[in-house]
C-alpha positions in Angstrom: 28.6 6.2 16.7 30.8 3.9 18.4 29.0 4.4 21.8 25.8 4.2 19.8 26.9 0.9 18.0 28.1 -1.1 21.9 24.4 -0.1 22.9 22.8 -2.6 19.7 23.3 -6.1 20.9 21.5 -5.7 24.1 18.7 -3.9 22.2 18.4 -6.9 20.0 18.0 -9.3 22.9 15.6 -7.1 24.6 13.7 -5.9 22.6 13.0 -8.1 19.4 14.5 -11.6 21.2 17.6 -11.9 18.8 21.1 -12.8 19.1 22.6 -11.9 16.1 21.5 -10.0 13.0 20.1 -11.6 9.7 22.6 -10.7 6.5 22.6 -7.0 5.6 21.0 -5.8 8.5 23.9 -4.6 9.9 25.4 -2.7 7.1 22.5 -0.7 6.9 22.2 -0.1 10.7 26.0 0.6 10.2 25.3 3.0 7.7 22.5 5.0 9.5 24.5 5.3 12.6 27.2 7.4 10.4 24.8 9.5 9.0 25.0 7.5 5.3 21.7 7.6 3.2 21.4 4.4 2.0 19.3 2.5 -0.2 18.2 -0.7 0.9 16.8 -4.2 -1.3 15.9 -6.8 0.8 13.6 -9.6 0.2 10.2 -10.0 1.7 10.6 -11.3 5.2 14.2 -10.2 5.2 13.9 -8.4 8.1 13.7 -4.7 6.6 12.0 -3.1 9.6 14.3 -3.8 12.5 16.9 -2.1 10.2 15.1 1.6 11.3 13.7 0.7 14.0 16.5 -0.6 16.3 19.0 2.8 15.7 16.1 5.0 15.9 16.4 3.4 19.9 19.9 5.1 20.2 19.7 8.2 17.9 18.8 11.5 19.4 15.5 12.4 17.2 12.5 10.4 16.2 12.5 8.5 13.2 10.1 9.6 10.5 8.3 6.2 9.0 6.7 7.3 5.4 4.1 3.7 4.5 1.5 3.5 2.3 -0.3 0.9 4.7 -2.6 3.1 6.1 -4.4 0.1 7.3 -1.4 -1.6 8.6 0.2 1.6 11.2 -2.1 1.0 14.1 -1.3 -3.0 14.4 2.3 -2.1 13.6 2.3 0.9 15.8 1.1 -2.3 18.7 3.1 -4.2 17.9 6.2 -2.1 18.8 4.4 -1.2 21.5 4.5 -4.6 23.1 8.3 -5.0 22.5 8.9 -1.7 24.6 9.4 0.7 21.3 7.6 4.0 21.8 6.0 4.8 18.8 2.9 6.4 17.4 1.4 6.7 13.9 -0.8 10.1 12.2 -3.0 9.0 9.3 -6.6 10.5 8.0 -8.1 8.0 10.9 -7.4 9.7 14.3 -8.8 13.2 14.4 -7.6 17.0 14.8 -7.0 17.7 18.2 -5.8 13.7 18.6 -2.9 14.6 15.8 -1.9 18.0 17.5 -1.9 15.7 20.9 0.8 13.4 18.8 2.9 15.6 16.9 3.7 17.7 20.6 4.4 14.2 22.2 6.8 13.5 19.3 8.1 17.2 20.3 8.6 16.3 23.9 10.8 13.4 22.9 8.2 10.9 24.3 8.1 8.8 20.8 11.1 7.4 18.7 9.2 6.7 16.3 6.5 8.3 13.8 4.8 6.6 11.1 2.6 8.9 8.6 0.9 8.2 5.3 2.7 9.7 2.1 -0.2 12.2 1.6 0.1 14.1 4.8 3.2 15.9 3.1 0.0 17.6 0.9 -0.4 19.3 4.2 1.1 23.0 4.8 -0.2 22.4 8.4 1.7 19.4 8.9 5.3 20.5 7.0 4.8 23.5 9.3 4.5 21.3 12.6 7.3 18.7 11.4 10.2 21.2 10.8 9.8 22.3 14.5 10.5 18.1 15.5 14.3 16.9 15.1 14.0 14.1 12.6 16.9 12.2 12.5 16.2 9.3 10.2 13.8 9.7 7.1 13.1 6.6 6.5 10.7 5.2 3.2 9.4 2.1 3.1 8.1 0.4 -0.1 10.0 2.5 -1.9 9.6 1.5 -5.6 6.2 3.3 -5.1 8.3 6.9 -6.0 9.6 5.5 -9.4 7.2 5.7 -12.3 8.9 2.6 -14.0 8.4 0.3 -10.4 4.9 -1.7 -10.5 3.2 0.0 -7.8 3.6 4.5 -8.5 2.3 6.7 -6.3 2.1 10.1 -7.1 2.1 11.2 -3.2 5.7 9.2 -3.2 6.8 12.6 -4.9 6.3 15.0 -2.1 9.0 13.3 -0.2 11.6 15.1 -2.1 10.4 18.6 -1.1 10.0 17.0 2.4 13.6 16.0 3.0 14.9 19.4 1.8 12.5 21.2 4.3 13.7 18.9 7.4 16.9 19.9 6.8 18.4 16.8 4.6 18.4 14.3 7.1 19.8 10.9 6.6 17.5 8.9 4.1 16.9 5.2 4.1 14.5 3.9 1.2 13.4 0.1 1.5 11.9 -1.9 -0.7 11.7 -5.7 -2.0 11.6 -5.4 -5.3 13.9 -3.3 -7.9 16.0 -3.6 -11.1 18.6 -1.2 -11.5 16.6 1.0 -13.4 14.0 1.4 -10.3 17.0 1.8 -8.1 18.5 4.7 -9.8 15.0 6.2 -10.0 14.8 6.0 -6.2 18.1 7.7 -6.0 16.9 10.4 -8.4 13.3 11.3 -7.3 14.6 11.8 -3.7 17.3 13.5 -4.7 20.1 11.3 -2.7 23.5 12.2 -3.1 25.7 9.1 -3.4 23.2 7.0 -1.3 25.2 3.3 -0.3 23.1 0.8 -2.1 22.8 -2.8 -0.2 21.5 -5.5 -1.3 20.6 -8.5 0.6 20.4 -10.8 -2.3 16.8 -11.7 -3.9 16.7 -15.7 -3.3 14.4 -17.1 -1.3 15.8 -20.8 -1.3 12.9 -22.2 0.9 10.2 -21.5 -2.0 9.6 -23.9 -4.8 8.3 -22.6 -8.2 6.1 -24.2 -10.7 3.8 -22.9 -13.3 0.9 -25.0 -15.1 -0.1 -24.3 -18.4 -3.7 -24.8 -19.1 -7.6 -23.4 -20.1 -9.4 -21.0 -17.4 -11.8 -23.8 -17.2 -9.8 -25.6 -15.5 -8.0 -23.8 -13.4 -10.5 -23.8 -10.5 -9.7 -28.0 -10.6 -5.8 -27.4 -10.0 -6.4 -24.9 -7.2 -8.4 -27.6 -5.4 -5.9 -30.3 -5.7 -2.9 -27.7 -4.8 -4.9 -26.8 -1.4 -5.2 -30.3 -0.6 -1.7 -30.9 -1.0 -0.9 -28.6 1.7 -3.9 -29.6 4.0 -4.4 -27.5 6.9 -2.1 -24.9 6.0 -2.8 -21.1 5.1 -2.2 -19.9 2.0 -3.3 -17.1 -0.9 -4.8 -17.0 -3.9 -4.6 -13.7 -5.8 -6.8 -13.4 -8.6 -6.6 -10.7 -11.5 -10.2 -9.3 -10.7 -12.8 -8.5 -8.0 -15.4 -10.6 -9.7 -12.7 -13.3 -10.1 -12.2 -13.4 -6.2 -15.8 -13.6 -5.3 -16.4 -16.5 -7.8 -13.3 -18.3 -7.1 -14.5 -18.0 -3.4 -18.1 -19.6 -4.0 -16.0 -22.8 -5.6 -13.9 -23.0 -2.0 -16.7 -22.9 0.0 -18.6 -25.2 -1.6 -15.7 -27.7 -1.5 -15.7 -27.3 2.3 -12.2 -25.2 2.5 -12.3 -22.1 4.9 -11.9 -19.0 2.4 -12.3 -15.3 2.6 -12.2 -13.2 0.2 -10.3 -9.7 0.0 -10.5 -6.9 -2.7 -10.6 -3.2 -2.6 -14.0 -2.8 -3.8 -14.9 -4.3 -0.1 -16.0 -1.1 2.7 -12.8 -0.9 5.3 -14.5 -2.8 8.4 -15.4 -5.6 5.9 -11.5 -5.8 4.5 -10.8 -5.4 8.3 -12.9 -8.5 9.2 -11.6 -10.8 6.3 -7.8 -9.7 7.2 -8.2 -10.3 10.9 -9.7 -14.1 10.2 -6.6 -14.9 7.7 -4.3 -13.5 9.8 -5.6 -15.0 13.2 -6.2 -18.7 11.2 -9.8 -18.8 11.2 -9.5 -18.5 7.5 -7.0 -20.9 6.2 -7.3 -19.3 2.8 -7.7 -15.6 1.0 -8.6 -15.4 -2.3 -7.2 -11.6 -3.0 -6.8 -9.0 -5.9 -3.4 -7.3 -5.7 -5.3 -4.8 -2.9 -3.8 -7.3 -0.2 -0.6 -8.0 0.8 1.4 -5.4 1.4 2.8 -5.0 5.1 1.2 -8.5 6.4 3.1 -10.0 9.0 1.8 -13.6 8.5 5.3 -15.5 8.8 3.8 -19.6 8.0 2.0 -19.2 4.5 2.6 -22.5 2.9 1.6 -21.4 -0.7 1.0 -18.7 -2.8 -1.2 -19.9 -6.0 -1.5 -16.8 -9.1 -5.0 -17.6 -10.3 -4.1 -15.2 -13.2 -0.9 -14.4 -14.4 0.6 -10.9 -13.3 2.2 -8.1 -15.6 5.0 -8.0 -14.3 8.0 -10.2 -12.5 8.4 -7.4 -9.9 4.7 -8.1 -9.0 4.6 -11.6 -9.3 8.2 -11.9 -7.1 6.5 -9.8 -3.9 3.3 -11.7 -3.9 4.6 -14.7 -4.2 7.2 -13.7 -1.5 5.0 -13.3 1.0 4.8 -17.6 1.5 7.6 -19.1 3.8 8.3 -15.9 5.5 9.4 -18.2 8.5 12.0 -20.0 6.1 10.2 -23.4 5.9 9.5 -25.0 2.6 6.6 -23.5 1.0 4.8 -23.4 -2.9 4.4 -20.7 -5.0 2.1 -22.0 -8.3 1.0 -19.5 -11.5 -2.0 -20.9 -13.5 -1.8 -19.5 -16.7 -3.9 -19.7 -20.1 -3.1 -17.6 -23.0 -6.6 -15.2 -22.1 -4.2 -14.0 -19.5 -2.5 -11.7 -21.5 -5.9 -10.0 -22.9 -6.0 -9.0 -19.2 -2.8 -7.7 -18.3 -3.0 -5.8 -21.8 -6.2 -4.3 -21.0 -4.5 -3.0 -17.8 -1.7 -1.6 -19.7 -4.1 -0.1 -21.8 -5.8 1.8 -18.4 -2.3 2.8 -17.0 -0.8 4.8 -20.2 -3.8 6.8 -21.7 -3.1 8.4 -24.9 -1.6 12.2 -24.6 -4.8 13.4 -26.7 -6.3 12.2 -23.7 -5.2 13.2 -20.9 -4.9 16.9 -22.5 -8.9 16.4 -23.2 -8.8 15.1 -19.3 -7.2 18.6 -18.3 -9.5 20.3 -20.1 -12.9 19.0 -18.7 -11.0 19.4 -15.3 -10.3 23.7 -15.9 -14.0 23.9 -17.3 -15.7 22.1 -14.6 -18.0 24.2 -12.0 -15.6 24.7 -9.2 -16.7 23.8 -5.1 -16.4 26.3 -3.3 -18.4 24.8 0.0 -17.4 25.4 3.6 -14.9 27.3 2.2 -12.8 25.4 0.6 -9.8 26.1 -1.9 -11.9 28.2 -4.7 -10.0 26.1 -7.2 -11.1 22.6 -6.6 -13.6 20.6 -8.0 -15.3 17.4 -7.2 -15.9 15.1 -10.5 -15.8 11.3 -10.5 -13.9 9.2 -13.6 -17.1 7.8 -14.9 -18.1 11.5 -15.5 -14.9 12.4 -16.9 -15.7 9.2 -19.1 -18.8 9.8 -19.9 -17.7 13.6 -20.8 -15.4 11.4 -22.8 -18.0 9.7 -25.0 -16.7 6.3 -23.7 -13.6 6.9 -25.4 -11.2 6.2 -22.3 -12.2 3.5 -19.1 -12.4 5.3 -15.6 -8.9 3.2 -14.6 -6.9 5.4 -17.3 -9.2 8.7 -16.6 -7.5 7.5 -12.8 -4.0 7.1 -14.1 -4.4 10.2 -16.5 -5.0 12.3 -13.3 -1.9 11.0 -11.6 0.1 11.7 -14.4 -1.6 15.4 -14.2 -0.9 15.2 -11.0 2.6 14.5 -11.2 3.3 17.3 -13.6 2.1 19.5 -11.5 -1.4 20.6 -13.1 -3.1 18.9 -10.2 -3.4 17.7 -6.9 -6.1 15.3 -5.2 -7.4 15.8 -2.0 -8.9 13.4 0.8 -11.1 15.6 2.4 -14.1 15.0 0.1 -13.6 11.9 -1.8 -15.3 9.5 0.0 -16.0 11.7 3.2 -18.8 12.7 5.0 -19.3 16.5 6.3 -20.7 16.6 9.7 -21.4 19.7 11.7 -23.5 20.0 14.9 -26.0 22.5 14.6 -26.6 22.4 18.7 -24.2 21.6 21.9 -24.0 17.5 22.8 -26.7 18.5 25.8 -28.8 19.7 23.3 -28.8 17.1 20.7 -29.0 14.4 23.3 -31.8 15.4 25.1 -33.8 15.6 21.6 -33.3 12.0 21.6 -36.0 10.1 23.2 -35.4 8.2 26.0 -35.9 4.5 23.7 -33.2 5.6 22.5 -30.9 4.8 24.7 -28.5 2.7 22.3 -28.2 5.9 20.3 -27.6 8.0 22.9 -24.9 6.0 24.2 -23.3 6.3 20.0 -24.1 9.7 20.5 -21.4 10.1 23.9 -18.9 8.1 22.0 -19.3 10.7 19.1 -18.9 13.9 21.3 -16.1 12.6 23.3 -13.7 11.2 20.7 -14.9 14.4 17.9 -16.6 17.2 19.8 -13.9 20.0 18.2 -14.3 18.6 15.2 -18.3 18.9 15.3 -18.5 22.1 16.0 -15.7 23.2 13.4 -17.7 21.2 10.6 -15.4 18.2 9.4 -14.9 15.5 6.5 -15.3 12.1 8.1 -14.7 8.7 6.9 -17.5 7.5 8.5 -15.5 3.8 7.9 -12.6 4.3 9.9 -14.8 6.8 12.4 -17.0 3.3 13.2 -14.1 1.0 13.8 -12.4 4.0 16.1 -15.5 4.0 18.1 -16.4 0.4 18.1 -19.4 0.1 16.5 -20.9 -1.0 13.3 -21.0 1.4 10.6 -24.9 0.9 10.2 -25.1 2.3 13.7 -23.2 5.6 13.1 -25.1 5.8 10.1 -28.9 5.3 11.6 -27.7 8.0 14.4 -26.6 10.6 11.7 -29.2 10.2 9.5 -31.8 10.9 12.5 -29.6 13.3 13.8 -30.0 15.4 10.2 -33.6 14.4 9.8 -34.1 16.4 13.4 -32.2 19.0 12.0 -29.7 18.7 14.7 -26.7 18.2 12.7 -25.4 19.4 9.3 -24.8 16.2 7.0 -23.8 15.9 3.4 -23.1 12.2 2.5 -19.9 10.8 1.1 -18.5 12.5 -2.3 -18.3 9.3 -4.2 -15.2 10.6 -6.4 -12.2 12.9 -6.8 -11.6 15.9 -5.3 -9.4 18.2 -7.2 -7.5 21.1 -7.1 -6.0 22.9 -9.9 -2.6 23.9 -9.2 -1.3 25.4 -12.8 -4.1 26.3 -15.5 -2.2 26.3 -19.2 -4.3 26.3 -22.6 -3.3 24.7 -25.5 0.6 24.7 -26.1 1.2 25.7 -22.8 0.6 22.3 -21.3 3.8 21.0 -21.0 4.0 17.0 -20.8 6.6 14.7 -21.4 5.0 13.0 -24.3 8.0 11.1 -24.9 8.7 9.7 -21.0 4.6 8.4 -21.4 5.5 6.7 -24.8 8.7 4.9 -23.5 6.3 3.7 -20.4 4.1 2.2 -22.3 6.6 0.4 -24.6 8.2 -0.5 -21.0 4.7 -1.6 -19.8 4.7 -3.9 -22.9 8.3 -5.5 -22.3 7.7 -6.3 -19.2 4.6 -8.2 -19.7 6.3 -9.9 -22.4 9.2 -10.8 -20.0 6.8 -12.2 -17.3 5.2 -14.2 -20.2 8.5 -15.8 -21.5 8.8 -17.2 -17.6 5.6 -19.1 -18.3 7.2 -20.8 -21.2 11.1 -20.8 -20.0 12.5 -24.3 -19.9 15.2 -23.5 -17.3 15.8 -22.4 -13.4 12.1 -20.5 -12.3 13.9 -19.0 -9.3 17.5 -18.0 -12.0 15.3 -17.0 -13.7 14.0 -14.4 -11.4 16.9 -13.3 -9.9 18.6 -12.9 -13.4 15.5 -10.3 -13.7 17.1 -8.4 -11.0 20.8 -8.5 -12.0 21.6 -11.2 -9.1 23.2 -13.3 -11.4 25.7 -15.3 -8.9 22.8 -17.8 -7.4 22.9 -21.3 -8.9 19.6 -23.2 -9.8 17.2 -23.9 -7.1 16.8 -27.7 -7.9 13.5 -27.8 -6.5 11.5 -25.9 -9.2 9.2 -27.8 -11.3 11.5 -27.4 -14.3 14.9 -28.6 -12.2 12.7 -31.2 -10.8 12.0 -32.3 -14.7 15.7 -31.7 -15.7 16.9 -33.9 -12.8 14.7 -36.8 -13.3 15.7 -36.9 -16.6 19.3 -36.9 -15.4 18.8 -40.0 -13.4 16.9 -41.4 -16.4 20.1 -41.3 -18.6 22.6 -42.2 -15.4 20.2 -45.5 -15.1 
């Protein structure tokens, strides 16, 4: 370790530009180095990545990176790249033989390290290939997303347990922004961490003033003009509490002149691509986003972050509004709230903790359904959307909690879901590239040329058959969507290539069937979660009206109790003048 330890300061300077570390970030490099699994809360902008990625330059293996930001790993996969880090990323975007290509590089040593998407773990495949590769850091960012009482669960977050026990236990380290205690000793639990070291960095973030404004959703759309003009020329977000929110809210920018995109997950991935690459790059001065966006930008001099609509939760609310001042200037973060709010945030609550009834009704239309068996596929799987679950329903649950009802299945064990389908087109070349290029005519020559890019970059994959997001398969290849699309589509109508469009749902496979009693659900755990769902909300509400410290108030929150007031929150502000008032 020592050895190991004398090689870090040169590191630093070479490869990120540093002299010194920021606070924590040495305890936990300390800790890694000795083999300690630790668990790690930092604030946004804290500085949580370097913490992985500067031992994994001096430790013998390659250090495994689990991230939900699909999206994200390529421009962070770059970005290390241009700093001298070798590093490579496997997600649903690159295809077969490009993944084998990685995961034997990883093998030969020639990458340090390996970012993958939680769901990969689904893979027998990929555990198979993995426990042949010397992993020598496990390391899990955003980790809140494994604890079922953290604002953002994720079902795949659960494989990682089984995942560290196959490797071999290596040393763990979990990151994440935003945690009470009760989040942290879930972390600790559903990875199965034996006497992890906990640091924490502190949750402050003295260069950010707080202020909330009471008032009616009519005029709202008034304060968030007057807010972007105090801060003109600077970038900024504006999350929003619904899709149809963002696109109006947008509209009232434009038409007041202001540079605006708009970002939610209802958008197709080149659009979101687009809209990211503008904010990021300044062309955009302004995002008006639903909680889709966010996570993993690198976007260090947002002045302001402005909550169109209040969040349910301070854990939420704390990490977006984080993301302003990442480069330590002074910078706003402003909630708008009116009492409709709430009716909101309820209705969500409502969608995340479905009745029990329910989701046993869910479980049954799920056994009964006719099972897929195409291209042969696992007999037990089926491909149903939530509407039709709803509508099997008679209306009597939304397709959000038909959605979280499946997790929950899902986390019990009754089910898994599958990305092959959902979303996916199937693609197989009835004839060899020569072939279904010289059917084209010669006009064609733009098609022919999308044609070569196809071959080149998927031919094993044609000729296997294959479930392709034709999103991601567009921006891999350069080229509009629309265009792979006219090509495929001609390509079918010829019938020179097998195509079945995009499964617009859930793919599902049924990993325990049970009747009646058998089903065994913790119907106590769900009704504490929704109680907890409840206090929460209440507890982000009672910050709208508290008369005290915003930013104590936050940190309180999170058991960081030490931190004085901030004195530059709207309510210190208030307290201070009045102060001065009575001095006078």
């Amino acid at each position: 370790m020592n050895n190991q330890k004398q090689q870090l300061p040169e590191l630093l300077k070479i490869h990120y530009g540093f002299n010194s570390f920021r606070p924590g970030q040495e305890k936990v490099i300390d800790n890694i180095l000795a083999g300690i699994s630790t668990v790690v809360i930092m604030p946004t902008g804290g500085g949580k990545s370097l913490c992985y990625q500067l031992p994994a330059l001096v430790l013998d293996g390659v250090t495994l990176v689990v991230s939900p930001l699909i999206a994200l790993m390529k421009d962070q996969v770059d970005g290390l790249h241009k700093v001298g880090i070798p590093s490579t990323f496997i997600n649903s975007s690159i295809n077969r033989a490009e993944t084998a290509n990685r995961i034997q590089a990883v093998k030969q040593g020639r990458y340090k390290l390996l970012y993958i998407a939680p769901e990969r773990f689904y893979s027998v495949e990929f555990m198979i290939a993995l426990k042949e590769i010397k992993v020598s850091l496990f390391t899990i960012d955003e980790a809140h997303c494994i604890s079922q009482w953290g604002h953002d669960f994720r079902p795949s977050y659960i494989k990682l347990k089984n995942a560290i026990e196959l490797l071999g236990k290596p040393t763990v380290a979990a990151f994440t922004a935003t945690a009470t205690l009760e989040v942290r000793e879930d972390i600790i639990k559903q990875l199965g961490l034996a006497n992890p070291n906990l640091v924490i960095t502190g949750f402050a973030r003295p260069n950010l003033q707080f202020g909330v404004i009471n008032t009616q959703d009519s005029r709202k759309p008034q304060f968030v003009l007057d807010a972007i003009s105090s801060a003109p020329d600077s970038s900024g977000i504006i999350y929003v509490g619904t899709r149809s929110r963002a696109d109006q809210l947008l509209q009232t920018l434009l038409s007041n002149n202001i540079e605006a995109v708009s970002y939610h997950a209802g958008m197709n991935t080149q659009d979101r691509k687009w809209v990211q690459e503008n904010f990021m790059k300044g062309k955009a001065k302004v995002i008006v986003a639903t909680n889709a966006f966010g996570l993993g930008i690198d976007k260090p001099d947002i002045r302001f972050v402005i909550h169109y609509d209040m969040p349910g939760t301070i854990e939420a609310y704390y990490q977006e509004a984080g993301r302003a001042g990442r480069d330590g200037r002074q910078s706003f973060c402003l909630l708008l709230y009116s009492p409709r709010d709430r009716y909101l945030q309820e209705f969500f609550i409502k969608g995340d903790n479905p009745p029990p009834e329910m989701i046993l009704a869910i479980y049954e239309i799920v056994k009964s359904y006719p099972l897929d068996n195409a291209h042969d596929m696992e007999s037990d799987t089926v491909l149903i959307t939530y509407a039709k679950i709803s509508e099997m329903l008679s209306g009597k649950l939304s397709e959000m909690a038909v959605g979280t009802a499946i997790k929950i299945l899902e986390r019990e064990g009754y089910v898994t879901r599958s990305h092959d389908r959902a979303g996916h087109a199937y693609l197989k070349t009835r004839n060899s590239q020569l072939a279904t290029r010289n059917a084209l005519t010669a006009k064609s020559k733009s098609q022919r040329e999308t044609l070569e890019r196809l071959f080149d970059k998927y031919e094993q994959e044609l000729i296997s058959g294959w479930y392709a997001n034709l999103d991601e398969v567009a921006d891999i290849l350069q080229i509009k969507k629309d265009t792979l699309l006219r090509l495929i589509k001609k390509l079918s109508n010829l019938n020179l290539l097998e195509y079945l469009p995009p499964f617009r749902g859930t793919e599902l496979k049924i990993v325990k069937r049970a009747d009646g009693a058998g089903v065994k659900l913790n119907f106590a755990a769900l009704k504490y979660k929704l109680k907890h769902a409840y206090n929460k909300l209440d507890l982000m509400e009672n910050y709208i009206y508290h008369f005290g410290c915003r930013q104590k108030y936050i940190l309180d929150y999170f058991g960081d109790f030490e931190n004085k007031k901030c004195a530059k929150c709207d309510n210190c502000l208030v307290k201070n003048m009045h102060e001065v008032e009575k001095i006078q």
